[in-house]
C-alpha atoms as an extended CHARMM CRD file, in Angstrom:
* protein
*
       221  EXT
         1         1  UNK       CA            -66.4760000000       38.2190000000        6.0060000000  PROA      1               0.0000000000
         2         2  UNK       CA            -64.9530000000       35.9800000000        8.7300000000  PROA      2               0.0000000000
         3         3  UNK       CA            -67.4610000000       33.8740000000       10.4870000000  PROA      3               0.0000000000
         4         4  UNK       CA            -67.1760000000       34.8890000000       14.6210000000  PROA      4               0.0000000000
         5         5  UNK       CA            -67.6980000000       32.5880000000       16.8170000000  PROA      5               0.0000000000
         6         6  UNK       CA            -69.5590000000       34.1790000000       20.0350000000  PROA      6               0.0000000000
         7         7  UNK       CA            -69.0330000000       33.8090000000       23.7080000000  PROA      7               0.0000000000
         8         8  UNK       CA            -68.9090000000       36.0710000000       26.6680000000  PROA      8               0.0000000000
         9         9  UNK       CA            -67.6390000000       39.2180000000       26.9690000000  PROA      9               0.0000000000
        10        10  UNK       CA            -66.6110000000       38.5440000000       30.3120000000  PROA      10              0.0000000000
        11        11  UNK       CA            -65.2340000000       35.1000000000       29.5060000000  PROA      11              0.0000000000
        12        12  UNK       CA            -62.1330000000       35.0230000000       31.2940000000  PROA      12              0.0000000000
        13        13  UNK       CA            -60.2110000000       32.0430000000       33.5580000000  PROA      13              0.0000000000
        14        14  UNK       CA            -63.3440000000       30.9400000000       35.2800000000  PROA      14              0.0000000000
        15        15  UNK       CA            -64.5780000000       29.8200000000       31.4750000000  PROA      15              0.0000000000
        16        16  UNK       CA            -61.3220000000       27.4780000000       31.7240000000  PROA      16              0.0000000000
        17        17  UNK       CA            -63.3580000000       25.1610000000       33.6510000000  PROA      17              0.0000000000
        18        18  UNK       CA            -66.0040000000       25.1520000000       31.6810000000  PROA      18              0.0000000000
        19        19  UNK       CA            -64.2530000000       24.0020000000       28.7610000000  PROA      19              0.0000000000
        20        20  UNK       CA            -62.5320000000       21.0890000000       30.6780000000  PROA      20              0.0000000000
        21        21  UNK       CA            -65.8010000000       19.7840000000       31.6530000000  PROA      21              0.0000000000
        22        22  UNK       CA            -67.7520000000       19.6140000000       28.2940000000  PROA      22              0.0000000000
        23        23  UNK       CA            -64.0100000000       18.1290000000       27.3150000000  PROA      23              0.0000000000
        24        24  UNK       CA            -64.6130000000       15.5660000000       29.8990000000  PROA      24              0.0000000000
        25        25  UNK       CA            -68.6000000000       14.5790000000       29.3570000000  PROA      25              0.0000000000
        26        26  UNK       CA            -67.5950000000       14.7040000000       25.4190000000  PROA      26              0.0000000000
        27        27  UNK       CA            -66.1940000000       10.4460000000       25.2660000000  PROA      27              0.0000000000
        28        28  UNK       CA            -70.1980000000        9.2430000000       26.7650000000  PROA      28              0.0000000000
        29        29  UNK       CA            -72.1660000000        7.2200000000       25.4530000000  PROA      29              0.0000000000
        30        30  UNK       CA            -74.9960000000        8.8430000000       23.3560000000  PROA      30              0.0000000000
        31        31  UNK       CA            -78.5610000000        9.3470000000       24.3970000000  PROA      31              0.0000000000
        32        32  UNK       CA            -80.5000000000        6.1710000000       23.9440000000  PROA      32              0.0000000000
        33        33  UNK       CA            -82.6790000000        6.9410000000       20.9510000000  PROA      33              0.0000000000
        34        34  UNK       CA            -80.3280000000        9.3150000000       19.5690000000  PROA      34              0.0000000000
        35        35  UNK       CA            -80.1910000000        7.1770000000       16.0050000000  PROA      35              0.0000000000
        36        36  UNK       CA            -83.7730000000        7.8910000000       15.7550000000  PROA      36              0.0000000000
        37        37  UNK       CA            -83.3510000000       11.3970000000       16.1800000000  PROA      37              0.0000000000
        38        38  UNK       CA            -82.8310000000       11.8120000000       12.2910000000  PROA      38              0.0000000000
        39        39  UNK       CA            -86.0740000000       10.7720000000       11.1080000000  PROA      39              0.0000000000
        40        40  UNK       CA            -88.3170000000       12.2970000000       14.6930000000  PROA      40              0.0000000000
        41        41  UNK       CA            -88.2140000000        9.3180000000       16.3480000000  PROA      41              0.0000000000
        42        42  UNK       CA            -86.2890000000       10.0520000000       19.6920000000  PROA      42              0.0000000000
        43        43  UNK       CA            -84.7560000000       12.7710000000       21.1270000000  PROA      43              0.0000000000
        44        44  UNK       CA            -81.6430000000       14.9350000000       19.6000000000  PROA      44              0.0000000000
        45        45  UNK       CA            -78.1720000000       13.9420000000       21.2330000000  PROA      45              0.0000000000
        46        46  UNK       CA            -77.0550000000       16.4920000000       23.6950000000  PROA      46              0.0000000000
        47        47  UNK       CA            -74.4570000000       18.8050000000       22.7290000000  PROA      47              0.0000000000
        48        48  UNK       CA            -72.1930000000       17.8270000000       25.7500000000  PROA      48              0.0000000000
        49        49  UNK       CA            -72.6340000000       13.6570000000       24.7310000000  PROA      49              0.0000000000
        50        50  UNK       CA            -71.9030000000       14.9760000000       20.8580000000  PROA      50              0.0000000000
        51        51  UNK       CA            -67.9820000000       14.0880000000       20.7770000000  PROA      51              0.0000000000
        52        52  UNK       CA            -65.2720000000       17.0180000000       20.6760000000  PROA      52              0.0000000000
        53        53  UNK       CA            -65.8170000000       20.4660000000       19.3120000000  PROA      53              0.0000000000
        54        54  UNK       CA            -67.5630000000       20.3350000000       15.9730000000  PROA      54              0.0000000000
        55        55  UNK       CA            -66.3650000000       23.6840000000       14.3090000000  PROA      55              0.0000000000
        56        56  UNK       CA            -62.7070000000       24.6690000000       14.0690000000  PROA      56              0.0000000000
        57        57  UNK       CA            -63.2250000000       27.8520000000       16.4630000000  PROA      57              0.0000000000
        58        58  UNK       CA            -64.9310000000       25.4870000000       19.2610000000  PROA      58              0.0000000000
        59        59  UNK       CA            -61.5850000000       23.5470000000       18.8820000000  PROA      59              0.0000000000
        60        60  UNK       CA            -59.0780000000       26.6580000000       19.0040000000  PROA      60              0.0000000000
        61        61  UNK       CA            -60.9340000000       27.5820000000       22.0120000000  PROA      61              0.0000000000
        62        62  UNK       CA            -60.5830000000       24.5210000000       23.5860000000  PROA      62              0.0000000000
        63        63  UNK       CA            -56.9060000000       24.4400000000       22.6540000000  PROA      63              0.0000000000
        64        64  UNK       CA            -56.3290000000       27.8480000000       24.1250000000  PROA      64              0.0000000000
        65        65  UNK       CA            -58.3060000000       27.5660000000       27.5060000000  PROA      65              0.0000000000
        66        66  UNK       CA            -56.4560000000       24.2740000000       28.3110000000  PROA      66              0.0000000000
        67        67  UNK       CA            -52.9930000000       25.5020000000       27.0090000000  PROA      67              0.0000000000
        68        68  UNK       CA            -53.7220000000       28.3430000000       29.4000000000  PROA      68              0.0000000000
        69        69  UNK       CA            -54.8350000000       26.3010000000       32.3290000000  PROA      69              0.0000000000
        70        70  UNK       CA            -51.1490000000       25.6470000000       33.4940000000  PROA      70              0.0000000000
        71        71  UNK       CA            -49.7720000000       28.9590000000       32.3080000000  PROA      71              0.0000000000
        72        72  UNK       CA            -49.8050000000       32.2020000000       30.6680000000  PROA      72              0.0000000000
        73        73  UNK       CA            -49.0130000000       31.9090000000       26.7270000000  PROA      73              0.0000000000
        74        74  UNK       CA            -47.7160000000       34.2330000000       24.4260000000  PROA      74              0.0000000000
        75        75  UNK       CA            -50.0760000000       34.8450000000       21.4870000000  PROA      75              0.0000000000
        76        76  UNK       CA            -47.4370000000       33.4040000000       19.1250000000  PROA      76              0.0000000000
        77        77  UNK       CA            -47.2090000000       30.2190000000       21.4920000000  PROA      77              0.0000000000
        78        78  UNK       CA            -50.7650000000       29.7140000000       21.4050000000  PROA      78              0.0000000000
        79        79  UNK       CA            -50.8140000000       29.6650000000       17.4220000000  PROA      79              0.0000000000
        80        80  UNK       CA            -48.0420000000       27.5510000000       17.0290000000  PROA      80              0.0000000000
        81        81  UNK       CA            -50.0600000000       25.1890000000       18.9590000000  PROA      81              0.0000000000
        82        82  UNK       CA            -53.1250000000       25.6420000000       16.6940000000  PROA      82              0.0000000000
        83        83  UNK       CA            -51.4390000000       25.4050000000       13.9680000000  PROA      83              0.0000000000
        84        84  UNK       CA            -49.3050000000       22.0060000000       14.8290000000  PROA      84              0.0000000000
        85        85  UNK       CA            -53.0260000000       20.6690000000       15.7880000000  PROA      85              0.0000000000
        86        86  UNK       CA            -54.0390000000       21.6820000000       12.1980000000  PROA      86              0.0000000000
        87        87  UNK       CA            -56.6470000000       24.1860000000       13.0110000000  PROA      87              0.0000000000
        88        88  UNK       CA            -56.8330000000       26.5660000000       10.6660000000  PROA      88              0.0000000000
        89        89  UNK       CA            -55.5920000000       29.7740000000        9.8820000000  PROA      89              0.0000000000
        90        90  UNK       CA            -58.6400000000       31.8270000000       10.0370000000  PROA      90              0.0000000000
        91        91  UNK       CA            -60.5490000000       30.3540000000       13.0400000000  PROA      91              0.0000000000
        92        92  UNK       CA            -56.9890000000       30.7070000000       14.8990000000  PROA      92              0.0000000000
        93        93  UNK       CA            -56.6300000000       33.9960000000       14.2530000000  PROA      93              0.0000000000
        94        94  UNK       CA            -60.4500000000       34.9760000000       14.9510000000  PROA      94              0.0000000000
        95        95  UNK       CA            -60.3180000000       32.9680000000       18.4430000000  PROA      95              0.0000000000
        96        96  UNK       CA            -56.8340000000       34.3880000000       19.4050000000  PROA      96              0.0000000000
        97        97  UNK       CA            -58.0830000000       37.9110000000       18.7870000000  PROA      97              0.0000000000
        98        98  UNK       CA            -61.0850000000       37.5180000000       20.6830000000  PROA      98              0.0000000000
        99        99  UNK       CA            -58.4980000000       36.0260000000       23.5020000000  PROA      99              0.0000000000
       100       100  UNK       CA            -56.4750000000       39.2120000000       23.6190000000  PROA      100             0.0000000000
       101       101  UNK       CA            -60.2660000000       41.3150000000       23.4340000000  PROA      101             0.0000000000
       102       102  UNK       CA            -61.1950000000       40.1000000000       26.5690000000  PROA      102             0.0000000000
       103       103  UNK       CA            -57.6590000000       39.6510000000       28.3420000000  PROA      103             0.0000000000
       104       104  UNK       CA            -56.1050000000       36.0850000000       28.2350000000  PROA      104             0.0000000000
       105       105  UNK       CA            -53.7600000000       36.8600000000       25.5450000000  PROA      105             0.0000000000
       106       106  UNK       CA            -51.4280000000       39.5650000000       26.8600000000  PROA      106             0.0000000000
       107       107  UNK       CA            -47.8860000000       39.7740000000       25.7200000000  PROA      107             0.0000000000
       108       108  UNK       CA            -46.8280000000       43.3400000000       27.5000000000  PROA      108             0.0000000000
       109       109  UNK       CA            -47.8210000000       41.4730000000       31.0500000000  PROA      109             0.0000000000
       110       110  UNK       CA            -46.1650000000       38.3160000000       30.0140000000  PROA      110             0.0000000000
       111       111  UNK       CA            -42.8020000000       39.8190000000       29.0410000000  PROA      111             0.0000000000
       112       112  UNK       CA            -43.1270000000       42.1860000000       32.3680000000  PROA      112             0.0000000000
       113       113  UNK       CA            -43.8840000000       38.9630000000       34.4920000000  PROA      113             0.0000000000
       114       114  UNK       CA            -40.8950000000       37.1470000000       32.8090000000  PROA      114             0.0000000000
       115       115  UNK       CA            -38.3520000000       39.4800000000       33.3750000000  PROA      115             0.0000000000
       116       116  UNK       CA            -39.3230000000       40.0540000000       36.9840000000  PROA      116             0.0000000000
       117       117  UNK       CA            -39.2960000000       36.3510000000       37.4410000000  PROA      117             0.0000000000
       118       118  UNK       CA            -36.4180000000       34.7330000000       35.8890000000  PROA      118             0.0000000000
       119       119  UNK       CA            -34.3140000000       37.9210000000       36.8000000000  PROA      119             0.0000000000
       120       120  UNK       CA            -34.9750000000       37.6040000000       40.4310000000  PROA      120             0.0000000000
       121       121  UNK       CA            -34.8500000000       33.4320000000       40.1840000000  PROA      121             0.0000000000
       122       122  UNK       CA            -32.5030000000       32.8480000000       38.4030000000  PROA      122             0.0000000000
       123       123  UNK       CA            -30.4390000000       36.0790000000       37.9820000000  PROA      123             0.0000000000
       124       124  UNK       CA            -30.7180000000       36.3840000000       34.2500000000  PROA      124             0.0000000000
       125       125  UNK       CA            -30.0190000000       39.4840000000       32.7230000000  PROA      125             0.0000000000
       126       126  UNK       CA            -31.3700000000       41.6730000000       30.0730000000  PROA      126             0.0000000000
       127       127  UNK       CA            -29.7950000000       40.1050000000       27.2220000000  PROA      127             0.0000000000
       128       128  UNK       CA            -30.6120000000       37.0130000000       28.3110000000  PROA      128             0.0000000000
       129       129  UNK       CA            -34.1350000000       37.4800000000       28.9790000000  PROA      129             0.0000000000
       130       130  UNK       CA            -34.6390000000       39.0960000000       25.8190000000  PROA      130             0.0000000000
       131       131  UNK       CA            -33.1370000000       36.0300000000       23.8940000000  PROA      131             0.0000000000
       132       132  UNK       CA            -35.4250000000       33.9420000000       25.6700000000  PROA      132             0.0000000000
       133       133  UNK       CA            -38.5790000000       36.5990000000       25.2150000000  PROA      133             0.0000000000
       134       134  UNK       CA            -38.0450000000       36.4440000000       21.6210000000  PROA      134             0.0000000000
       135       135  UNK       CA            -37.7480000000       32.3970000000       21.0510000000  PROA      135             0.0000000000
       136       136  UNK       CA            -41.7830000000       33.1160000000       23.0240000000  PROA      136             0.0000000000
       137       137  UNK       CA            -42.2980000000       35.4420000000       19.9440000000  PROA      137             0.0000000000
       138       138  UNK       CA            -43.0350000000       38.1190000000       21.8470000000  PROA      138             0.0000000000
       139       139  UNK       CA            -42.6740000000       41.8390000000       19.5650000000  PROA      139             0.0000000000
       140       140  UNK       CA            -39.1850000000       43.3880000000       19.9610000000  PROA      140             0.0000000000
       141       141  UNK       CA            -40.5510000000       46.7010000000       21.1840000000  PROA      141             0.0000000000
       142       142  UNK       CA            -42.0570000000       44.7720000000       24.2530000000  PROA      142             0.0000000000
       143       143  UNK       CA            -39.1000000000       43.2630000000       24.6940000000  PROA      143             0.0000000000
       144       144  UNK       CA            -37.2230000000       46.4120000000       24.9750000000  PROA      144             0.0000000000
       145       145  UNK       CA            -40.0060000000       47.8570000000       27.1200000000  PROA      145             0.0000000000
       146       146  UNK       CA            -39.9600000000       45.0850000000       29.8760000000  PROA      146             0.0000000000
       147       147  UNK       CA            -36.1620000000       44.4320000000       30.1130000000  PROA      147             0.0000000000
       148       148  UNK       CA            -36.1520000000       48.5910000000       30.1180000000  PROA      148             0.0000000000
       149       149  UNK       CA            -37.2250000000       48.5280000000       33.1600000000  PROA      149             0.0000000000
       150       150  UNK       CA            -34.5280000000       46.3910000000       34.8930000000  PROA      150             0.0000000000
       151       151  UNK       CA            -32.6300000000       48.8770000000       36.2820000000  PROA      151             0.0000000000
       152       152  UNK       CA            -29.1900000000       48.9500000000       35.7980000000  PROA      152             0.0000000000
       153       153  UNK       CA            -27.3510000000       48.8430000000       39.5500000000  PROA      153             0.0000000000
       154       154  UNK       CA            -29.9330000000       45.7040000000       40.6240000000  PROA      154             0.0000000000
       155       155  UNK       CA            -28.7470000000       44.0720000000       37.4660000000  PROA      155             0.0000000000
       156       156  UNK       CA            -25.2030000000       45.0430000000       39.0540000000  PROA      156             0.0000000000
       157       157  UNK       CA            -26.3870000000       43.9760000000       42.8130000000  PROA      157             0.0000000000
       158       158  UNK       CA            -27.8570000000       40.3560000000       41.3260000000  PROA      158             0.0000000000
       159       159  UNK       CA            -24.6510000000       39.5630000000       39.5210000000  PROA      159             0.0000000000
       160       160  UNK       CA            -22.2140000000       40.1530000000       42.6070000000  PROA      160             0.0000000000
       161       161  UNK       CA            -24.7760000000       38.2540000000       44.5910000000  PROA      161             0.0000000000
       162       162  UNK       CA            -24.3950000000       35.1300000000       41.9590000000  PROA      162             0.0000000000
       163       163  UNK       CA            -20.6400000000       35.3980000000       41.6670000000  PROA      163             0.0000000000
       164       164  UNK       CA            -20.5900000000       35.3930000000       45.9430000000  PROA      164             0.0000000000
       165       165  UNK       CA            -22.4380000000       32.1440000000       45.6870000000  PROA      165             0.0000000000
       166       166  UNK       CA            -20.0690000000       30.5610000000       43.5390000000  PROA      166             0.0000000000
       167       167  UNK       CA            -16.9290000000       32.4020000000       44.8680000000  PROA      167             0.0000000000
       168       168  UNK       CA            -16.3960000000       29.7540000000       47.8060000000  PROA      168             0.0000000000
       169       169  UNK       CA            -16.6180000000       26.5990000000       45.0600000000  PROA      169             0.0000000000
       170       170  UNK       CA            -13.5280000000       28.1890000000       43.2700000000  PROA      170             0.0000000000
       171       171  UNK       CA            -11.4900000000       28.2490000000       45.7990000000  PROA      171             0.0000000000
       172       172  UNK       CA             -8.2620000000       26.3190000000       45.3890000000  PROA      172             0.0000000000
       173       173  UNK       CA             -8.1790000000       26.3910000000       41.4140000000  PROA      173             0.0000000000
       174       174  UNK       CA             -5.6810000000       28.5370000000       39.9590000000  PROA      174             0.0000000000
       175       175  UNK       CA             -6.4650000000       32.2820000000       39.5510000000  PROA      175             0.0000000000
       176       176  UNK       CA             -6.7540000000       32.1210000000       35.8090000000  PROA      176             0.0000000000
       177       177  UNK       CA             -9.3530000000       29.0430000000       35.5840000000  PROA      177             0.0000000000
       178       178  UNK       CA            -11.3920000000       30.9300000000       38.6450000000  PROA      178             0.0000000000
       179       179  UNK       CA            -11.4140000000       34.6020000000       36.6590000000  PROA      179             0.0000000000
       180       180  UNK       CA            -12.7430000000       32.1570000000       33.7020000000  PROA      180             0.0000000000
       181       181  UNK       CA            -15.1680000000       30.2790000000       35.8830000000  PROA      181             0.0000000000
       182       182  UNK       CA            -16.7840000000       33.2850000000       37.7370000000  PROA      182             0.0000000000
       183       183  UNK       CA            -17.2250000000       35.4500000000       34.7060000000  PROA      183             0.0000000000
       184       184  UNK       CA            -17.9630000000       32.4900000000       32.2420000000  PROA      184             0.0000000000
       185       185  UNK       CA            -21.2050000000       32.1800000000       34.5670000000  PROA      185             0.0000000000
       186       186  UNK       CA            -21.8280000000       35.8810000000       34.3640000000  PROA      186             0.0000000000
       187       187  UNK       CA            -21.3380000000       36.1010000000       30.5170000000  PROA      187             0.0000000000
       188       188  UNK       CA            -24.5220000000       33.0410000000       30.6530000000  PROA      188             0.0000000000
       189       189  UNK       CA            -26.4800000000       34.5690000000       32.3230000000  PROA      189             0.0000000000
       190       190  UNK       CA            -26.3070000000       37.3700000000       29.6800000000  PROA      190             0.0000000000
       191       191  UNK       CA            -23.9910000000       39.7210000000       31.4200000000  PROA      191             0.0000000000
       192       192  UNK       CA            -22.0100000000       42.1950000000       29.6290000000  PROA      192             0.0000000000
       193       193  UNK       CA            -18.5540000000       41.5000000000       29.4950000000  PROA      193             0.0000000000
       194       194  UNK       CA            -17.2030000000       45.0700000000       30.8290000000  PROA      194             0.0000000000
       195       195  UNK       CA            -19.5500000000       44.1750000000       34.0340000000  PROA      195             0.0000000000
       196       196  UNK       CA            -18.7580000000       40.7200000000       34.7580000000  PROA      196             0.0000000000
       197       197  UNK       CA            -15.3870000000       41.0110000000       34.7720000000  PROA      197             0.0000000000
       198       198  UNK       CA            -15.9180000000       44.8040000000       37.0400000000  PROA      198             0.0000000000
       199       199  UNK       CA            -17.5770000000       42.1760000000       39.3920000000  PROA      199             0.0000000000
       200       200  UNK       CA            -15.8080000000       39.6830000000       39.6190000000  PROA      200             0.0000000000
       201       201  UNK       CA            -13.0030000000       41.9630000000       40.2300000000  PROA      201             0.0000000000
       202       202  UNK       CA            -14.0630000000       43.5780000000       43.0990000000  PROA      202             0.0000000000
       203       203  UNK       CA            -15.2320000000       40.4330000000       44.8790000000  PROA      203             0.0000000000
       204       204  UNK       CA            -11.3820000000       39.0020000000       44.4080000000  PROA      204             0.0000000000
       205       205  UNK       CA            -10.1060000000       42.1070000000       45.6650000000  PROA      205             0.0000000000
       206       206  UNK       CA            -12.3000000000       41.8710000000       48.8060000000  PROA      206             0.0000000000
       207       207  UNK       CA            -11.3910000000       37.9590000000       49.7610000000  PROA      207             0.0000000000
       208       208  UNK       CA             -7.5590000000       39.9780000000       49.6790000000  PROA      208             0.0000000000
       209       209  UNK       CA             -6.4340000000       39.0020000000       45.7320000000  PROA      209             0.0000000000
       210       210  UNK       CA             -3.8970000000       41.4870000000       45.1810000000  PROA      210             0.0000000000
       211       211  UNK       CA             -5.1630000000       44.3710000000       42.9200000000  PROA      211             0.0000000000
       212       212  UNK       CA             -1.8990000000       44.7520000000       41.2590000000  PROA      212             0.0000000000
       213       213  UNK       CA             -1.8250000000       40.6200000000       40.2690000000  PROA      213             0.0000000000
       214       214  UNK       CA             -5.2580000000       41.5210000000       39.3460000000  PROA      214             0.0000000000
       215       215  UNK       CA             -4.5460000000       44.6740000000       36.9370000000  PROA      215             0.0000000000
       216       216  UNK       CA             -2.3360000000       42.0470000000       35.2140000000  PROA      216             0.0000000000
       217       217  UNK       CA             -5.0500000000       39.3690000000       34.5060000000  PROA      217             0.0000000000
       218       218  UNK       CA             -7.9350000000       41.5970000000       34.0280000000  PROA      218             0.0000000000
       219       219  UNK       CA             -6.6230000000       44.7360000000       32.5460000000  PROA      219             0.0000000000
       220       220  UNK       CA            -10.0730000000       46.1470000000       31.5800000000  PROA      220             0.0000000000
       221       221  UNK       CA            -12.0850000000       45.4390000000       34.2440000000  PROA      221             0.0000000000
């Protein structure tokens, strides 16, 4: 049976701190006397004055609570990182279940917080942030659930607002190289094709390009 290493229920971003400062006391000197200690002749070194982490769960928890410190990890990030710091296999998997237990592995509220995030900052859309979701190793059904719920026109509304941004900088370039610019940024952002070029269309057609010259260049859109 796998050995499971214990700590609070309740253990949650407040322990964070904890761990950073029994990181920090862990390079001090040891207890004078503490080389007597094996034969009762002094007092036992402290715990905190001991050097790192002594069992391969201590470490993993370590690892996680500082990884987490500056941001929220995927559960798949976090044993990547174990793993490249050679813990091993079972004590990673025992400390990043007891993570997700108590609430500071959670890769449904990541993927949510992504997609409203780098959707509204940076105007990604779905197919993009589900490329990037999935290099995170977040599951493919929580994928689909969180870029589900990007609706449809405000994916429409944030790429007309990105191609009015750039539509001033195109100005003067020849029509062809500006319908290629414009929906060239769409199509990286992860844009369908049908609804880049709809967009970029319809903003062309509102600066006064002439919808028949356009039917010509864009004969899908």
């Amino acid at each position: 049976m796998t050995r499971r290493t214990e700590w609070p229920d309740g253990a949650g971003y407040g322990a964070v701190g904890d761990a950073e400062n029994r990181s920090g006391r862990a390079g001090g000197a040891a207890p004078e006397g503490g080389a007597a200690a094996e034969d009762g002749g002094g007092p036992l070194p402290s715990r905190a004055g001991s050097g790192p982490p002594r069992t391969p769960e201590e470490q993993a928890r370590a690892i996680c609570l500082r990884l987490l410190t500056g941001s929220p990890r995927t559960r798949r990030q976090l044993a990547d990182a174990l793993r490249e710091r050679g813990i091993p296999e079972e004590a990673a998997e025992e400390v990043l279940a007891r993570f997700e237990d108590v609430g500071l592995i959670d890769d449904a509220a990541f993927a949510g917080a992504w997609v409203e995030s780098r959707h509204h900052g940076r105007g990604l859309a779905r197919r993009a942030l589900a490329r990037e979701l999935r290099t995170k190793g977040v599951d493919s059904a929580l994928i689909d659930e969180a870029v589900g719920r990007l609706d449809p026109e405000q994916e429409e509304t944030t790429a007309r607002v990105l191609v009015d941004r750039k539509l001033r900088a195109t100005r003067g370039l020849d029509r062809d190289k500006r319908l290629r610019r414009l929906a060239g940024m769409l199509a990286r952002k992860g844009y369908p094709e049908g609804l880049a070029l709809r967009v970029v269309r319809r903003a062309l057609e509102e600066e006064g390009e002439d919808p028949e010259i356009l039917d010509h260049h864009l004969p899908d859109a």
